[in-house]
Structure formats: structure tokens, C-alpha cells
DRENTORKOL-3810 file (N, C-alpha, C; in nm, 4 decimals):
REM DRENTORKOL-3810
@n.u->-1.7537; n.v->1.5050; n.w->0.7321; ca.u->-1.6467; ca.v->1.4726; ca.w->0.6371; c.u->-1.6881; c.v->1.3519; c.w->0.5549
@n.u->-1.6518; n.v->1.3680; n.w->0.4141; ca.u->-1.6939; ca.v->1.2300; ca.w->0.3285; c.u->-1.5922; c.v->1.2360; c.w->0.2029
@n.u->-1.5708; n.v->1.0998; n.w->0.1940; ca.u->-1.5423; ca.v->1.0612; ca.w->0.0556; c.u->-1.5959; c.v->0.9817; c.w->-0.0096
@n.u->-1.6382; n.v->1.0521; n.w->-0.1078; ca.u->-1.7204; ca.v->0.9549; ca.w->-0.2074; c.u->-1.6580; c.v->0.8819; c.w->-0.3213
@n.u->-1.6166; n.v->0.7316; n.w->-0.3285; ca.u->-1.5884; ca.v->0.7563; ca.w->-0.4468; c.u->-1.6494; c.v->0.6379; c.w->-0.5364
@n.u->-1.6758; n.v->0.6317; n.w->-0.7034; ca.u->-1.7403; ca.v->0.5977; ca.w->-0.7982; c.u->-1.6621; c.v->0.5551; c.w->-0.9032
@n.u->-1.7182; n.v->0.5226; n.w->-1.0203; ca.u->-1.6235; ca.v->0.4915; ca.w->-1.1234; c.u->-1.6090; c.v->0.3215; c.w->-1.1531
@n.u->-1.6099; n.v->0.2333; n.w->-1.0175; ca.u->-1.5975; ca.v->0.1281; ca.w->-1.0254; c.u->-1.6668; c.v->0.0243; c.w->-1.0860
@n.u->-1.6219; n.v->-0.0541; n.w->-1.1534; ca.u->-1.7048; ca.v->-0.2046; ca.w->-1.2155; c.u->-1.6543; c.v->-0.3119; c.w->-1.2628
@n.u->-1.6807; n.v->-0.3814; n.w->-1.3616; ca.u->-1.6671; ca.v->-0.4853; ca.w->-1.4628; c.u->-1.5768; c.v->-0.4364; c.w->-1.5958
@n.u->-1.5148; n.v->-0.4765; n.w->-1.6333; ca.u->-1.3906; ca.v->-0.4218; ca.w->-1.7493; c.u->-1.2990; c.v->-0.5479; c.w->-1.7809
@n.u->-1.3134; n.v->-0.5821; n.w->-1.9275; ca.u->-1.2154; ca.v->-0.6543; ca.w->-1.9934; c.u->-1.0788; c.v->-0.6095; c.w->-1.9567
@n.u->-0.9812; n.v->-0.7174; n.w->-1.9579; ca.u->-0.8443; ca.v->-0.6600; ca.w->-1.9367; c.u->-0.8590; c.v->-0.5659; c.w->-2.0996
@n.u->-0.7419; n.v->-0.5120; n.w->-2.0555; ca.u->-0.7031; ca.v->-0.4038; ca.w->-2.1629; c.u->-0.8278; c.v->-0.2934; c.w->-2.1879
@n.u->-0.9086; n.v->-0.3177; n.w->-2.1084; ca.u->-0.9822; ca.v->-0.1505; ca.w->-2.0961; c.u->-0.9891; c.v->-0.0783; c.w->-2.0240
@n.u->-1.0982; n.v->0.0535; n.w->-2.0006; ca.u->-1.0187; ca.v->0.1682; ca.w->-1.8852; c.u->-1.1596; c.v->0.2050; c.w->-1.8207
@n.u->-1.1391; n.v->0.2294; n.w->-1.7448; ca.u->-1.1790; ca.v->0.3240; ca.w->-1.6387; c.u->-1.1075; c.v->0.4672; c.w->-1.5888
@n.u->-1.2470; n.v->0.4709; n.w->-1.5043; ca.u->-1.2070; ca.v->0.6072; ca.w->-1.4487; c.u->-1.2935; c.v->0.6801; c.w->-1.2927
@n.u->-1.1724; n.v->0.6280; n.w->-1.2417; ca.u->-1.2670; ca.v->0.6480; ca.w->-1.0690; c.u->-1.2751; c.v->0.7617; c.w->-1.0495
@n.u->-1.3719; n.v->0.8129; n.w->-1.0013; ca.u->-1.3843; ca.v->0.9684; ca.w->-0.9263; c.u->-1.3810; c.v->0.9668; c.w->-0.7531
@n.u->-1.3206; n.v->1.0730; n.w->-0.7021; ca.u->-1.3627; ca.v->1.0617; ca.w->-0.5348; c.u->-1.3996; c.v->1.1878; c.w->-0.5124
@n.u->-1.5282; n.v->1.2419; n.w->-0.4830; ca.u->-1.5585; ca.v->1.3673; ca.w->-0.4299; c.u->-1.5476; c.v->1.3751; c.w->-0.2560
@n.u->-1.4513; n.v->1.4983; n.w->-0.2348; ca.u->-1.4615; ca.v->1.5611; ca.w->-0.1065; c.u->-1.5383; c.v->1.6351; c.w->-0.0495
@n.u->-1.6078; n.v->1.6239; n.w->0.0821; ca.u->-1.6102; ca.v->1.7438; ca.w->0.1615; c.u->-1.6612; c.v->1.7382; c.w->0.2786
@n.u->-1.6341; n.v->1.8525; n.w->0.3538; ca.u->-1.6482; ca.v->1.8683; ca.w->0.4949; c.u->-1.4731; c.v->1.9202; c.w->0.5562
@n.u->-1.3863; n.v->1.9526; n.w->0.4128; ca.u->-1.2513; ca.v->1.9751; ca.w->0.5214; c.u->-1.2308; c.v->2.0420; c.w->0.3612
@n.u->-1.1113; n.v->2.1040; n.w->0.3756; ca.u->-1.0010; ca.v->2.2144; ca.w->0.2797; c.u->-0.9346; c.v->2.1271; c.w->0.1826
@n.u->-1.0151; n.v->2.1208; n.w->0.0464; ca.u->-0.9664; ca.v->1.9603; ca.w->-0.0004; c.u->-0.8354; c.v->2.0493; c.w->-0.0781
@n.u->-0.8170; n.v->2.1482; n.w->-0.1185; ca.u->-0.7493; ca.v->2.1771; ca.w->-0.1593; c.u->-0.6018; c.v->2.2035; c.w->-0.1202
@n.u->-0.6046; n.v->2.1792; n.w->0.0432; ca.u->-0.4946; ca.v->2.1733; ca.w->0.1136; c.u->-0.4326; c.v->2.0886; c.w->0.1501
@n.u->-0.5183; n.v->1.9434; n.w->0.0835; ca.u->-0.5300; ca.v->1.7878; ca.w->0.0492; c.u->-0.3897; c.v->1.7567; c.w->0.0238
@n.u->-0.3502; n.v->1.6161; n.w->0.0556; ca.u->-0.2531; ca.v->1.5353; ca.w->-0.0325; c.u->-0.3914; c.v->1.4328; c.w->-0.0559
@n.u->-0.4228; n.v->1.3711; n.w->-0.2015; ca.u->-0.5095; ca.v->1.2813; ca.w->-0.2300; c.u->-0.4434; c.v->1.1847; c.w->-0.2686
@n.u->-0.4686; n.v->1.0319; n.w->-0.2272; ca.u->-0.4336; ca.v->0.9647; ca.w->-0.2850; c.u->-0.5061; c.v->0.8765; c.w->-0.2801
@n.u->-0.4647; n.v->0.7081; n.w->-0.3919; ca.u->-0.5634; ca.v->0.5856; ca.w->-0.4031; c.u->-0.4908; c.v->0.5426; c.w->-0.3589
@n.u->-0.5103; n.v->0.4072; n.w->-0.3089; ca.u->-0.5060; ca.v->0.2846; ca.w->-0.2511; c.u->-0.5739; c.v->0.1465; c.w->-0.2928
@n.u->-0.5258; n.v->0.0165; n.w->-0.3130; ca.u->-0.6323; ca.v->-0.0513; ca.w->-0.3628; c.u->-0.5915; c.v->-0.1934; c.w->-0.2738
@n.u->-0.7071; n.v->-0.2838; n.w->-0.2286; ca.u->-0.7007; ca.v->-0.3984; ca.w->-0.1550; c.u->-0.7546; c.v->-0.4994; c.w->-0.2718
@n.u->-0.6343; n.v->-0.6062; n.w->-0.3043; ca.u->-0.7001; ca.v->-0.7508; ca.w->-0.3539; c.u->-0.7574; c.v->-0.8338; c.w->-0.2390
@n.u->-0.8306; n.v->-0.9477; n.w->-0.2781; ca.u->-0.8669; ca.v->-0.9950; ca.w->-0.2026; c.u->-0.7748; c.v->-1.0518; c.w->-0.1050
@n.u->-0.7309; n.v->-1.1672; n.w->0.0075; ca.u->-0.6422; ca.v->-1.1600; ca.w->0.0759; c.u->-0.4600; c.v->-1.1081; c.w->0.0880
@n.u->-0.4847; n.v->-0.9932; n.w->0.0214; ca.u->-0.3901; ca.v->-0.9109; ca.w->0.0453; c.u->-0.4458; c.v->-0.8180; c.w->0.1246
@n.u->-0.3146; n.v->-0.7014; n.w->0.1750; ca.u->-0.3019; ca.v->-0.6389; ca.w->0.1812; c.u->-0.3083; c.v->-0.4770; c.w->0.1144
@n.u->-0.3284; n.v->-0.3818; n.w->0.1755; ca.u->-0.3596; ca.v->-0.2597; ca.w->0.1092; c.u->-0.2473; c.v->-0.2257; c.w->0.0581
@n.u->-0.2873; n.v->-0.1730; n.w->-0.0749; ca.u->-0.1183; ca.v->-0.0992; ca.w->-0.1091; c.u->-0.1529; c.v->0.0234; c.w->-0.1935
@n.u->-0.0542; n.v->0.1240; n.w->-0.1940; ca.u->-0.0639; ca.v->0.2182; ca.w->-0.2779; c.u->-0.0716; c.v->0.2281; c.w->-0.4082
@n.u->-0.1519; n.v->0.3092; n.w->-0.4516; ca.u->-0.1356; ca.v->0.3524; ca.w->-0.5946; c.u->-0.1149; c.v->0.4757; c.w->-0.6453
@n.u->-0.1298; n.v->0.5981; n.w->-0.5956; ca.u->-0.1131; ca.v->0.6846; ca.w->-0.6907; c.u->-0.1106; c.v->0.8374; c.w->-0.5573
@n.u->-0.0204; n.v->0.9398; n.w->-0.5673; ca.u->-0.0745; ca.v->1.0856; ca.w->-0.5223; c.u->-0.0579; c.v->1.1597; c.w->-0.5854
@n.u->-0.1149; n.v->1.2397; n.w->-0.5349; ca.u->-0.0946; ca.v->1.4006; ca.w->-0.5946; c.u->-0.1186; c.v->1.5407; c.w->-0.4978
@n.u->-0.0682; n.v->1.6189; n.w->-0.4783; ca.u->-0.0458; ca.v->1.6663; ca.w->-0.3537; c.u->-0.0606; c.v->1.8030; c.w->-0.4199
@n.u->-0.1365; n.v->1.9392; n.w->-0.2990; ca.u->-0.1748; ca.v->2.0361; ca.w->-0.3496; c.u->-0.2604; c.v->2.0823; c.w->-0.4331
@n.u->-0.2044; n.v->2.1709; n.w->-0.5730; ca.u->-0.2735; ca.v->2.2001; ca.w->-0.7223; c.u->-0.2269; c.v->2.0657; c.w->-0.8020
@n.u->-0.1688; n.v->2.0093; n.w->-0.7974; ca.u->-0.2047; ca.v->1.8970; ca.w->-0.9159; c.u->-0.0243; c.v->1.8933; c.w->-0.9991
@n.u->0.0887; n.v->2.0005; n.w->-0.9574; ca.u->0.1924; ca.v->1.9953; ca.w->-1.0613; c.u->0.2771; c.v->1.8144; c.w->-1.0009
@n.u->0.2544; n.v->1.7804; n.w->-0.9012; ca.u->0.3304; ca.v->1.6961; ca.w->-0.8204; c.u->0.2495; c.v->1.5768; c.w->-0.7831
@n.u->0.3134; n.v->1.4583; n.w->-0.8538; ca.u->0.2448; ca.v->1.3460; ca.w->-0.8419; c.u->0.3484; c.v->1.1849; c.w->-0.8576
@n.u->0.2785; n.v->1.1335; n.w->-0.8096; ca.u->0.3804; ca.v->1.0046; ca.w->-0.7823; c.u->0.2581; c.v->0.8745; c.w->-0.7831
@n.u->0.3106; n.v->0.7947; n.w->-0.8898; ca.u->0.2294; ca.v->0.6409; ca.w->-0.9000; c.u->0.2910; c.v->0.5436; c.w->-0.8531
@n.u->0.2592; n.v->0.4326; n.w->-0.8479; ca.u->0.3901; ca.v->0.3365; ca.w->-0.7687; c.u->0.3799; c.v->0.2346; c.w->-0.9143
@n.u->0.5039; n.v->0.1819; n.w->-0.9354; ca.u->0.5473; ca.v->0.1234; ca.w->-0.9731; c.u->0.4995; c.v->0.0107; c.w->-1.1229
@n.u->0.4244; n.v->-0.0359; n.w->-1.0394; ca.u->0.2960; ca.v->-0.1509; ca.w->-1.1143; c.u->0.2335; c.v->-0.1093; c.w->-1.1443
@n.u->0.1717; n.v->0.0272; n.w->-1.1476; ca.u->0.0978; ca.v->0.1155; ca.w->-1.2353; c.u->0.1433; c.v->0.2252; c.w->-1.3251
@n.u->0.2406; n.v->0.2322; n.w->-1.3158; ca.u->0.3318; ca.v->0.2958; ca.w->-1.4157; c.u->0.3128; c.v->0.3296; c.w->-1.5473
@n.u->0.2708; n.v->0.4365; n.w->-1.6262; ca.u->0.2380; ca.v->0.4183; ca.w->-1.7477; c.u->0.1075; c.v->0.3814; c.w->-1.7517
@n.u->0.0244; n.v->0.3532; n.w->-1.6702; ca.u->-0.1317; ca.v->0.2991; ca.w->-1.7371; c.u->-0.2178; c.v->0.3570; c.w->-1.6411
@n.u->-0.1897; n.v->0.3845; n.w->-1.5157; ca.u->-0.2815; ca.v->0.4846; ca.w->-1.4184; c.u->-0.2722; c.v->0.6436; c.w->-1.4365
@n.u->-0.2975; n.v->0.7037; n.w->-1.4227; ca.u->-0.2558; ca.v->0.8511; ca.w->-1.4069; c.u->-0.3777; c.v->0.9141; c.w->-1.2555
@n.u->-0.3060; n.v->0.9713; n.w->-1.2066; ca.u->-0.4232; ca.v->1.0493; ca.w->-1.0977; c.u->-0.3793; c.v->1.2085; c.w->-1.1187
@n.u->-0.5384; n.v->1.2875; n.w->-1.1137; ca.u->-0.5017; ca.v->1.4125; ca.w->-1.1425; c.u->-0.6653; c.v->1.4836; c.w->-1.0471
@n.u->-0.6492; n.v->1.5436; n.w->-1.0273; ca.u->-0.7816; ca.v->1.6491; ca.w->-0.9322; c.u->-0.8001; c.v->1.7481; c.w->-0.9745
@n.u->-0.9547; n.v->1.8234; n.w->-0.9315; ca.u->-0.9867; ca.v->1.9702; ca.w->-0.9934; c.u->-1.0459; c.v->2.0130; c.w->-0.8988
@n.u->-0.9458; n.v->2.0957; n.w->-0.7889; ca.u->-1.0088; ca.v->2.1362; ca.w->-0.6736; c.u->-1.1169; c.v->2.2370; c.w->-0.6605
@n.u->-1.1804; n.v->2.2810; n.w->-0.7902; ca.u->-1.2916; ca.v->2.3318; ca.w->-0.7834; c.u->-1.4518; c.v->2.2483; c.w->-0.7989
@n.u->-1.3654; n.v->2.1319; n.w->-0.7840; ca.u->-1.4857; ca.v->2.0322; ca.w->-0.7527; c.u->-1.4829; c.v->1.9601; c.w->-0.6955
@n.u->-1.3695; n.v->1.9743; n.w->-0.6089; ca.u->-1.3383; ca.v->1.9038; ca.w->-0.4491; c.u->-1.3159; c.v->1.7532; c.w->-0.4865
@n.u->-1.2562; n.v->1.7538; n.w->-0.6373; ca.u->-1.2560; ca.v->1.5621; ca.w->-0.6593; c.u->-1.1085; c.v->1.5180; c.w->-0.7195
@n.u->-1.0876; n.v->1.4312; n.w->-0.6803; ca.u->-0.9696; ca.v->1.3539; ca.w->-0.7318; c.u->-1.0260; c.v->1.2007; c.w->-0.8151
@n.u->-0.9229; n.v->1.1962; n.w->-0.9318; ca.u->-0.9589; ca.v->1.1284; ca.w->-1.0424; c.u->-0.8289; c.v->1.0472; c.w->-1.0317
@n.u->-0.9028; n.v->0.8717; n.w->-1.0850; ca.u->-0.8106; ca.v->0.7781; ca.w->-1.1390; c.u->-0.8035; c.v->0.7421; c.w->-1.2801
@n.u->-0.7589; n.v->0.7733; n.w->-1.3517; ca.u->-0.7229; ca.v->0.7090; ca.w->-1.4839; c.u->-0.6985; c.v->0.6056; c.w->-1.4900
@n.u->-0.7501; n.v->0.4628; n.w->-1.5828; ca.u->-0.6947; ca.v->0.3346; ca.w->-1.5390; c.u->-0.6872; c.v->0.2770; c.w->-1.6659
@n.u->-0.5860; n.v->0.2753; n.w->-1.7472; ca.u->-0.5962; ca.v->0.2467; ca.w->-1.8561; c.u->-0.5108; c.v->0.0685; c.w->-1.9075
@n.u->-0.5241; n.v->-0.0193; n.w->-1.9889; ca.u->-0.4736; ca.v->-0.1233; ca.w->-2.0116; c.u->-0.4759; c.v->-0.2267; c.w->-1.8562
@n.u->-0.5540; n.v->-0.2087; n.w->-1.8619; ca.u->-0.5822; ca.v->-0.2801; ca.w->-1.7096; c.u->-0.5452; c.v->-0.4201; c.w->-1.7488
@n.u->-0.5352; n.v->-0.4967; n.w->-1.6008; ca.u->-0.4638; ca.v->-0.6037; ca.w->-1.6042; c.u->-0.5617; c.v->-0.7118; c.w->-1.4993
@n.u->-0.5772; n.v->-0.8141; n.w->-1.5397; ca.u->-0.6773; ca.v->-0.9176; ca.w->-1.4352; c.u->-0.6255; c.v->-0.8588; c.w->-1.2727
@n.u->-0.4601; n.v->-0.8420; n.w->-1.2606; ca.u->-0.4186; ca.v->-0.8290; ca.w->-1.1029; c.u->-0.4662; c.v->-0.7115; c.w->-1.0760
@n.u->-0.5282; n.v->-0.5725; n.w->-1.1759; ca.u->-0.5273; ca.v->-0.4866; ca.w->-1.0833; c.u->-0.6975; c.v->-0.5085; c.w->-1.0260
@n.u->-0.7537; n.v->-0.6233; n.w->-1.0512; ca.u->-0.8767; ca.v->-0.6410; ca.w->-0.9703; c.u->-0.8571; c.v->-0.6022; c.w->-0.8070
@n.u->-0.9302; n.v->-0.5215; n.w->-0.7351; ca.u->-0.9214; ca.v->-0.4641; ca.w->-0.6139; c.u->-1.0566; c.v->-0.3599; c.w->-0.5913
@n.u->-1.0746; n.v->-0.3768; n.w->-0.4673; ca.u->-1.1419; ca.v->-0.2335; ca.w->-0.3851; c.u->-1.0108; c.v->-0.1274; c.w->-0.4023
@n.u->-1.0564; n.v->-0.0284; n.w->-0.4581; ca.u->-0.9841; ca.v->0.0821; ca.w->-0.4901; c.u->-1.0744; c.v->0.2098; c.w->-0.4092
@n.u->-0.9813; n.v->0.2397; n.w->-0.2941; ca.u->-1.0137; ca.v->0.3610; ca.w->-0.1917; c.u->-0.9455; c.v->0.5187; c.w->-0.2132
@n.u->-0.9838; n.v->0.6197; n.w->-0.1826; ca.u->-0.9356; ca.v->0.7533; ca.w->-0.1951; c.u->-0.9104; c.v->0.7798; c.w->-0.0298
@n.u->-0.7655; n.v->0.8259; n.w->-0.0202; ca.u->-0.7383; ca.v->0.8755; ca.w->0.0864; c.u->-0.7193; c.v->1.0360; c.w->0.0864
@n.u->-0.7291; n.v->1.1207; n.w->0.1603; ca.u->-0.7029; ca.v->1.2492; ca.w->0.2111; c.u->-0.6345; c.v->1.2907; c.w->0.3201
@n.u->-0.5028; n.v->1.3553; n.w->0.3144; ca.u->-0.4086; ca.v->1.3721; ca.w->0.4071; c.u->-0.3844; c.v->1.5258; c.w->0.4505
@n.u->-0.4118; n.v->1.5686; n.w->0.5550; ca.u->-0.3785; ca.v->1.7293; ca.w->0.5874; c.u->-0.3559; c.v->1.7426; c.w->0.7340
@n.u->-0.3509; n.v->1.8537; n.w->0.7575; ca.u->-0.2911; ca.v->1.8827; ca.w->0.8979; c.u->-0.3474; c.v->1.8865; c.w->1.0401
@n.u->-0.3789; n.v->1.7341; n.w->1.0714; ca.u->-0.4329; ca.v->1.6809; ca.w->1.1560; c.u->-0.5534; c.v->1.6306; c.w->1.1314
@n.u->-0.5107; n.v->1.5586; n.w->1.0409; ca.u->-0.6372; ca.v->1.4753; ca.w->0.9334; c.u->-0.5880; c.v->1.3827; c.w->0.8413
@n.u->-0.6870; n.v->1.2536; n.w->0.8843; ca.u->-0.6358; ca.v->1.1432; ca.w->0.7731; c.u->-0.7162; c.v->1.0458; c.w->0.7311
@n.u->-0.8771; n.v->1.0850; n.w->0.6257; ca.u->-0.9350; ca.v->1.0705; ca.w->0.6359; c.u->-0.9843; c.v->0.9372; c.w->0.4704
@n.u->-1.0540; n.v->0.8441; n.w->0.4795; ca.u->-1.0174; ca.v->0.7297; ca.w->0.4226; c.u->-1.2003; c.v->0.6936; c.w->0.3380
@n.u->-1.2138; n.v->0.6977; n.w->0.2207; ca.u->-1.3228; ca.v->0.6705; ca.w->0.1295; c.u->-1.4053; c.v->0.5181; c.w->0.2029
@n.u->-1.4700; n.v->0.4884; n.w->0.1161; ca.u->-1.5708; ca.v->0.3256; ca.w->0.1882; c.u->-1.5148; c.v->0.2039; c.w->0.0613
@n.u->-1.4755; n.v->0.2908; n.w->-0.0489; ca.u->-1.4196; ca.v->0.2029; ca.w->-0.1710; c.u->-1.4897; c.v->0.2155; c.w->-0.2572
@n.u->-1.4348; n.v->0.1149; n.w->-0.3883; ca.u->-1.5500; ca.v->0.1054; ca.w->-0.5592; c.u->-1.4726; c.v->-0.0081; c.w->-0.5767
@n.u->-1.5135; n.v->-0.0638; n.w->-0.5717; ca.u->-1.4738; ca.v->-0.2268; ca.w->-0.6541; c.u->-1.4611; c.v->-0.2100; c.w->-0.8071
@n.u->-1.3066; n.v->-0.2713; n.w->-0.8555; ca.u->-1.2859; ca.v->-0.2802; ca.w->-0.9871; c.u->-1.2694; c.v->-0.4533; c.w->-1.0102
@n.u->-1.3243; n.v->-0.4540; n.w->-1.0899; ca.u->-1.3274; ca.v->-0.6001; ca.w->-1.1530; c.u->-1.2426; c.v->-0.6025; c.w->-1.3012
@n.u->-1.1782; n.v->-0.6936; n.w->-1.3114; ca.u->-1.1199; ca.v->-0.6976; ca.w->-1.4427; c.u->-1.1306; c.v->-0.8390; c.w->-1.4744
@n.u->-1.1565; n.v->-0.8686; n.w->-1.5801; ca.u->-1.2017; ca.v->-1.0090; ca.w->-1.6109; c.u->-1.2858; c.v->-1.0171; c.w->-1.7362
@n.u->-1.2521; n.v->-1.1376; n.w->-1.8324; ca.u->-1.2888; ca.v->-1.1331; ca.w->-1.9707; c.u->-1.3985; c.v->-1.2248; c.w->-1.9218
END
């Protein structure tokens, strides 16, 4: 089982990215995918799912309007959209995978935001 995920770097506030997480070794399509992102002495917190084919999705709050997450289970990957970024959303940004008797957690991509 692996998650890979990429996308991460260096970015002026107010520019975008775009994380990728490739699956496999399990039924990604039977997946709930979601991100997660850790600042430095914080805590982990959510950011974004999408569950199934892709019609059903939920961002949290503080990303509202400027993240979007969407997947193409014919390539076993789930995508972050990260648009108008903000110095706070600097974080290790992880891909989680949730299924039925499985709960399986990426290594991270570091996003940097900073002029």
C-alpha cells in the first residue's frame, strides 16, 4: 500500500499550486480521500474530502473558496487545488485514504508560502 504525494514547494502568497497523491495497493476507488495539513507546532487539521466518484465533497472552512479537491480514479490519484494562498496555509500537507477496514496515511509535501 502507498501514497504518494507531490506538488509541494515554495509559492508567493497569492499563488497556486497543485498537490497530487497517487494510490495503490487497495480499491482507491472505494476510497474516501482526503488532505490534511500540519503547521509547524500545531496540530493536524483537516482540509478537504471527497468521497467515492468525485459528486460529494467537503473543504473546511479556512479554505473555502481557494482549495478545491477533486480525483480521477482512473489514475488512482486525488488532487489539491490551492489557489490565493496565504503565508498560514504554510504546512506539511498529507493525503489520507479511508475504506472498509483501512486507514491509510501519505509521508507528506511541504508547502511553503512566503514572499
Amino acid at each position: 500500500v502507498q501514497l504518494v504525494e507531490s506538488g509541494g514547494g515554495l509559492v508567493q502568497p497569492g499563488g497556486s499550486l497543485r498537490l497530487s497523491c497517487t494510490a495503490s495497493g487497495f480499491t482507491f476507488s472505494s476510497s474516501a480521500m482526503s488532505w490534511y495539513r500540519q503547521a509547524p507546532g500545531k496540530e493536524r487539521e483537516w482540509v478537504a474530502s471527497i468521497y467515492g466518484y468525485g459528486p460529494i465533497t467537503h473543504v473546511a472552512d479556512s479554505v473555502k473558496g481557494r482549495f478545491t479537491i477533486s480525483r480521477v480514479n482512473a489514475n488512482n490519484t486525488v488532487y489539491l487545488q490551492m489557489n490565493s494562498l496565504k503565508p498560514e496555509d504554510t504546512a506539511v500537507y498529507y493525503c489520507r485514504a479511508v475504506g472498509p477496514g483501512y486507514d491509510y496515511w501519505g509521508q507528506g509535501t511541504q508547502v511553503t508560502v512566503s514572499s
